[in-house]
C-alpha positions as CSV (number, residue, x, y, z in Angstrom):
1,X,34.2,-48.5,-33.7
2,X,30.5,-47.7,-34.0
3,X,30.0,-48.4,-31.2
4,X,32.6,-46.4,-29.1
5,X,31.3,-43.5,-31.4
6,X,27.9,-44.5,-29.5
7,X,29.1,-44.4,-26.4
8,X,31.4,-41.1,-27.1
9,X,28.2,-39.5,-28.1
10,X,26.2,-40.5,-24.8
11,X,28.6,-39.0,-22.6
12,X,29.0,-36.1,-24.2
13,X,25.6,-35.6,-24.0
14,X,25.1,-36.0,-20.7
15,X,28.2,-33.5,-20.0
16,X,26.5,-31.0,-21.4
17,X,23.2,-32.0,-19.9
18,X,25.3,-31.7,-16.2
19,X,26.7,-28.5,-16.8
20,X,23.1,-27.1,-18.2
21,X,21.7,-28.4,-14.7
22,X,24.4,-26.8,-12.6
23,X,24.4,-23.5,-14.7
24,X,20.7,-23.5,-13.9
25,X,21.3,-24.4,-10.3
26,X,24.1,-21.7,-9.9
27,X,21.7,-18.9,-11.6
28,X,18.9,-19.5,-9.5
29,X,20.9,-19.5,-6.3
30,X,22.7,-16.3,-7.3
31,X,19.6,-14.9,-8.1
32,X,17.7,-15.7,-4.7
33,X,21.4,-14.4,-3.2
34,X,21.5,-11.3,-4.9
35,X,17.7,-10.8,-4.4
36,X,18.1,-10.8,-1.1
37,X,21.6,-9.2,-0.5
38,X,19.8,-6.1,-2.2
39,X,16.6,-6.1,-0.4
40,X,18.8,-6.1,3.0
41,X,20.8,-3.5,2.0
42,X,18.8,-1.4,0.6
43,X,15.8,-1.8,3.7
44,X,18.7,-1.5,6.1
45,X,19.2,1.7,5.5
46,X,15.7,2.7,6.2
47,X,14.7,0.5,8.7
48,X,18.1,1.0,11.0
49,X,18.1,4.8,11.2
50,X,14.4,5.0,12.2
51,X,13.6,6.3,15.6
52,X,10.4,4.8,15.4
53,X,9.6,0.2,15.2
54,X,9.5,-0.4,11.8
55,X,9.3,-4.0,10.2
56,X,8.9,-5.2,6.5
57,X,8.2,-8.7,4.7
58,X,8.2,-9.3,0.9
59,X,7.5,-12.5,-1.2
60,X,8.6,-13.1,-4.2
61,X,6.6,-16.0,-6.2
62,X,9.9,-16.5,-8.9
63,X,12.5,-17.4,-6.0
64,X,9.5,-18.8,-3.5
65,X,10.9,-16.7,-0.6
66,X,9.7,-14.3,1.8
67,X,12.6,-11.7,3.1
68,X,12.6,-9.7,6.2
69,X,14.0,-6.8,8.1
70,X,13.2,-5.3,11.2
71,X,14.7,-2.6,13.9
72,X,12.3,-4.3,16.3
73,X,12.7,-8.3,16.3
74,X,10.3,-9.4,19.1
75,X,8.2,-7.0,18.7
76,X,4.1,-7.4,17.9
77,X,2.6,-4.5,15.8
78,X,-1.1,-3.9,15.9
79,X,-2.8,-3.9,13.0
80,X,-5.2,-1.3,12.8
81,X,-7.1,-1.6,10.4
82,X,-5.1,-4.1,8.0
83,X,-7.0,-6.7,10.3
84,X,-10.0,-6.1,7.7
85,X,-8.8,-7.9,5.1
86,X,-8.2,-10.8,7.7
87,X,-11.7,-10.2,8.5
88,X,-13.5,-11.0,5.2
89,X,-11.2,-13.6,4.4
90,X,-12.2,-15.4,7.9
91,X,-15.8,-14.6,7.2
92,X,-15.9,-16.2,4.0
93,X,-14.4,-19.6,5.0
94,X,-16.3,-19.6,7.9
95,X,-19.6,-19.5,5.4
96,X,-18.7,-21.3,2.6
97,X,-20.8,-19.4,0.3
98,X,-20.8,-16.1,-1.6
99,X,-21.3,-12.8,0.5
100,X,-25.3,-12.0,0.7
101,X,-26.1,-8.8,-1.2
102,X,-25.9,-6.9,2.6
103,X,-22.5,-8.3,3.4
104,X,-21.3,-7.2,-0.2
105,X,-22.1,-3.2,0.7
106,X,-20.3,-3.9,4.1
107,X,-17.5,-5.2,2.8
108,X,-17.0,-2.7,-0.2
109,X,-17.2,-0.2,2.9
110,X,-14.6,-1.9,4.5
111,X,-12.2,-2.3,2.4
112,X,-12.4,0.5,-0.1
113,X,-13.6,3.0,2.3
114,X,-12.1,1.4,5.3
115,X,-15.5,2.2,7.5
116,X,-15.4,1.0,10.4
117,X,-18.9,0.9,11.1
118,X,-19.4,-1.9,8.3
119,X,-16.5,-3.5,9.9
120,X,-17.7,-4.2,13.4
121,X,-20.9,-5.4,12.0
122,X,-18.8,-8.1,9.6
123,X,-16.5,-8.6,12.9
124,X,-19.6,-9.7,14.8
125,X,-20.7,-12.3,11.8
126,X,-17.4,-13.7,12.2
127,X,-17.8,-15.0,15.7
128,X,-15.4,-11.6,17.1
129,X,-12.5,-12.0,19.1
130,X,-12.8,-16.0,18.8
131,X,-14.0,-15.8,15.2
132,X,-10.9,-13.9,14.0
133,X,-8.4,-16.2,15.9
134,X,-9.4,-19.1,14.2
135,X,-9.1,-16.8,10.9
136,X,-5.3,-16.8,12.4
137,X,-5.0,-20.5,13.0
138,X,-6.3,-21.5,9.7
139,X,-3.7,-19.4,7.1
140,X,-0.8,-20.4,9.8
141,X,-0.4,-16.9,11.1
142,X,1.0,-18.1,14.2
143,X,2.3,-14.8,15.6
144,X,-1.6,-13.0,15.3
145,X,-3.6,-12.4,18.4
146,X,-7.3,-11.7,17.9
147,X,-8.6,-8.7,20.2
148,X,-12.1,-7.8,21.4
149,X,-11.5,-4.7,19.6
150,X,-10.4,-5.4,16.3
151,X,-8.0,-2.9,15.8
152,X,-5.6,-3.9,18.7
153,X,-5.1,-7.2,16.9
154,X,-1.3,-7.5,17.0
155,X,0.4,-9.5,14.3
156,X,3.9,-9.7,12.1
157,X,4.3,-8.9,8.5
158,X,5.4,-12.2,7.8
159,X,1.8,-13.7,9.2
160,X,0.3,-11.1,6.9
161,X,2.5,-12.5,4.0
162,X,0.9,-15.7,4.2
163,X,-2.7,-14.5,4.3
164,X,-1.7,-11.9,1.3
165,X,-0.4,-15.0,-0.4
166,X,-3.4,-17.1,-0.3
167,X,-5.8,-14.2,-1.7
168,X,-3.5,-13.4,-4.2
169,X,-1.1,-16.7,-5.3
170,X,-2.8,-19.9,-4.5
171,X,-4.5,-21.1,-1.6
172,X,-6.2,-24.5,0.1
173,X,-8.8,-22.7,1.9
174,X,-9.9,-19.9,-0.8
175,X,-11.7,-21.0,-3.9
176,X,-11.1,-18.3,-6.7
177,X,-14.3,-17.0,-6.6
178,X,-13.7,-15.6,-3.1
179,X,-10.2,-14.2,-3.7
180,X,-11.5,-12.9,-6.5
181,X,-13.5,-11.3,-4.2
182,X,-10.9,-9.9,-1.8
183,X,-9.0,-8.6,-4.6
184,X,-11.4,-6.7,-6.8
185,X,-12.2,-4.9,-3.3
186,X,-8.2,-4.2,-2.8
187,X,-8.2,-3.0,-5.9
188,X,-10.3,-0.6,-5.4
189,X,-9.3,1.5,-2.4
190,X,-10.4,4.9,-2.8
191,X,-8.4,7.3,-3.5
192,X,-7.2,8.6,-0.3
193,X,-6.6,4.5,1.0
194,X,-3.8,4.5,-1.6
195,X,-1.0,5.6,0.0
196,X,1.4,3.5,1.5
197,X,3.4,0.0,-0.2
198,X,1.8,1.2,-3.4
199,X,4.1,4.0,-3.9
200,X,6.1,4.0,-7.5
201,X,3.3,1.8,-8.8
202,X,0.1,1.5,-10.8
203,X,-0.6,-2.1,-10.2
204,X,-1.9,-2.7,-7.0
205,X,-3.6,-4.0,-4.0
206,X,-3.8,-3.1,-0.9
207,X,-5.2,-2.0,2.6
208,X,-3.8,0.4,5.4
209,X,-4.2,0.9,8.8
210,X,-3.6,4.1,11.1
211,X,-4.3,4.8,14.6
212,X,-2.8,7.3,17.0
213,X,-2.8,4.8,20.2
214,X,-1.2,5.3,23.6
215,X,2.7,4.4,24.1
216,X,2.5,3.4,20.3
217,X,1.8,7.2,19.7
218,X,1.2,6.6,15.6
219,X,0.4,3.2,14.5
220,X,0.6,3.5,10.3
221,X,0.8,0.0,8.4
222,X,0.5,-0.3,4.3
223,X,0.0,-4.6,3.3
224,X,-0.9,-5.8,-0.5
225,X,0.3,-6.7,-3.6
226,X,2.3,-5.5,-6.5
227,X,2.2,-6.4,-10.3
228,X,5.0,-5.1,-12.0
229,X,5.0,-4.0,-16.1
230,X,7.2,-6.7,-16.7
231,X,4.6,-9.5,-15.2
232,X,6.8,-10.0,-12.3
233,X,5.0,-9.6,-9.2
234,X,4.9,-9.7,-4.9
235,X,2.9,-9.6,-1.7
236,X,4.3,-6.7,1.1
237,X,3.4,-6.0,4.1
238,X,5.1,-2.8,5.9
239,X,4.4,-2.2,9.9
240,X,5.5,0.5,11.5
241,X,4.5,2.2,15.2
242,X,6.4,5.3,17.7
243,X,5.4,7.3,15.0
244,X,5.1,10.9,16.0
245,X,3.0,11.7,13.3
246,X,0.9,9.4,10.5
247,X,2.9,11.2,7.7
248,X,6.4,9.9,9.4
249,X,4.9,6.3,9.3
250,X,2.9,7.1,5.6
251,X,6.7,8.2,4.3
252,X,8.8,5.4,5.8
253,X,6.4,2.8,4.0
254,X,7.0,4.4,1.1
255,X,10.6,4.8,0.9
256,X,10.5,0.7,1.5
257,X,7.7,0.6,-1.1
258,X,10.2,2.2,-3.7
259,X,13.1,0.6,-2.9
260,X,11.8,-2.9,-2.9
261,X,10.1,-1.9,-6.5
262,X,13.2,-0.9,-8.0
263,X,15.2,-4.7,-7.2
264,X,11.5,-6.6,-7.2
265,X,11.2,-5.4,-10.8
């Protein structure tokens, strides 16, 4: 009798350990589903009635994904001058060591002030076009070509996602003390940098790019991170050229920037 009370209690206990594992199962799944069935929807109805090629990528650290949308599927933005941040982090693996007190002022100029002056020097210390491609090969960024001239490096927003995620989540190549350094300096954009995927928020990161550039007409691009005031979190990176102005690219980035906010929260 004892012990078929034993062995009553055993399964029961493992019945309710099953259903608590396929609760949590269904949840998370829902969760990721519903995450993502927003995002679309939402992006969609942005991205789709744009005249102009506009592309979006989003990670989220709590369901491990990154989710997509673009009007333009094949196509390779340039990067203007989001390629900085790509810059400083190739320079400081290539290193190995802190920035001297020289390539500290450059890169506060780069980043914060997004001089370009300070960039071309760091670009050069990198080892250029070649220099910067192997930046690419190292995070994975498979779909980032390097140019001579730095700003006409083309790239995807989900290559971007993965750099943005080793500065800002965890990385092989990074040690903390240089993300730490990245991020202070994305943290810091001056004031008129901070337009773009930080609209609707006070937590941020980030770095733009805009150049008014042949068939492209207005290049404008907005890549960084977001910390929510819940502690949630997420890297985004918007692209967007055939812009006929920089404030039609500066406002479609932020109508994505909102929208993702609201479901990311």
């Amino acid at each position: 009798m004892q012990r078929d009370q034993h062995m009553h209690r055993r399964h029961r206990r493992r019945l309710i350990l099953t259903i608590l594992i396929v609760l949590v199962v269904i949840f998370g799944l829902h969760h990721f589903l519903s995450v993502s069935a927003r995002l679309k929807a939402n992006w969609n109805k942005i991205v789709y009635t744009s005249s102009d090629n506009v592309a979006i990528a989003v990670y989220s650290p709590k369901t491990h994904r990154t989710y997509t949308s673009t009007n333009a599927p094949h196509h390779k933005f340039h990067t203007a001058s989001t390629v900085k941040v790509s810059v400083l982090a190739g320079l400081l693996l290539k290193q190995q060591a802190p920035l001297s007190s020289h390539q500290t002022e450059l890169a506060k100029e780069m980043i914060e002030q997004s001089d370009n002056t300070a960039t071309t020097t760091l670009f050069n210390e990198l080892g250029g076009q070649k220099g910067l491609q192997e930046t690419f090969d190292k995070f994975g960024m498979k779909d980032s070509v390097a140019n001579e001239r730095w700003g006409l490096t083309t790239t995807t927003p989900a290559d971007q996602i993965k750099l943005l995620n080793n500065i800002f989540y965890r990385s092989d190549l990074l040690d903390s003390q240089e993300r730490a350094t990245i991020r202070n300096l994305m943290d810091n954009v001056e004031a008129d940098q901070a337009w773009g995927i930080s609209a609707g928020s006070d937590n941020f990161a980030i770095k733009n790019g805009w150049l008014s550039y042949g068939s492209d007409d207005w290049i404008v691009n907005s890549i960084g991170y977001i910390k929510n005031n819940n502690g949630t979190s997420y890297t985004i990176a918007v692209y967007t050229d055939k812009n006929n102005s920089m404030v039609t690219g500066q406002q479609t980035i932020e109508q994505l920037a909102r929208t993702t906010k609201s479901i990311m929260e």
